[in-house]
C-alpha positions, 0 to 999 in steps of 0.5 A, a space after each residue: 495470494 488471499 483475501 487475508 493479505 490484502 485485509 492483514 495490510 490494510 489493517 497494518 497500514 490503517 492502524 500506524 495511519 490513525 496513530 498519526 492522525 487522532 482525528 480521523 474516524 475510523 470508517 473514514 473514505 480513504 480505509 474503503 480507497 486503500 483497500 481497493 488500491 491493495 486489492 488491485 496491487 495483489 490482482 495486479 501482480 501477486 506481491 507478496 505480503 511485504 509488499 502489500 504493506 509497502 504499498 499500502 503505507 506509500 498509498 496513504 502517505 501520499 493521499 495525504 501528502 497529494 490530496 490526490 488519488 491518482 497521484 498516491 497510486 502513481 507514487 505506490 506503484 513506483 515504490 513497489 518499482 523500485 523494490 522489486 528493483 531491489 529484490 531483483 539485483 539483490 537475488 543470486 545470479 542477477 
């Protein structure tokens, strides 16, 4: 998985994010917090680009919601869980 994953979800998620919050700059912390959180998602496990934008919109929902790092990872992480859950009990032969 490339680079241009991991940059083409960041950029979709920061968009819809800055939709939603006219007041943020567009350089603010949490885009630079995002894109190291993808990036070790796809390090992490090679998702594929769906995925990547799942956990990036999860990401920032949550940092929001929290106001906590370590806590908007955890609850990415346990989307990205449960869809792969989903993909799996949905593919043939499962």
């Amino acid at each position: 998985m490339t680079t241009q994953a991991v940059d083409s979800a960041c950029a979709f998620a920061w968009r819809n994010y800055l939709l939603l919050h006219s007041g943020i700059s567009e350089n603010d912390n949490r885009r630079s917090a995002l894109h190291r959180y993808v990036s070790n998602v796809r390090d992490a496990g090679g998702y594929d680009f769906d995925l990547l934008q799942i956990a990036a919109v999860t990401y920032l929902k949550k940092l929001d919601e929290l106001h906590d790092d370590r806590g908007a990872r955890l609850a990415a992480d346990q989307t990205l869980a449960d869809c792969l859950q989903s993909q799996n009990a949905q593919s043939p032969g499962a």
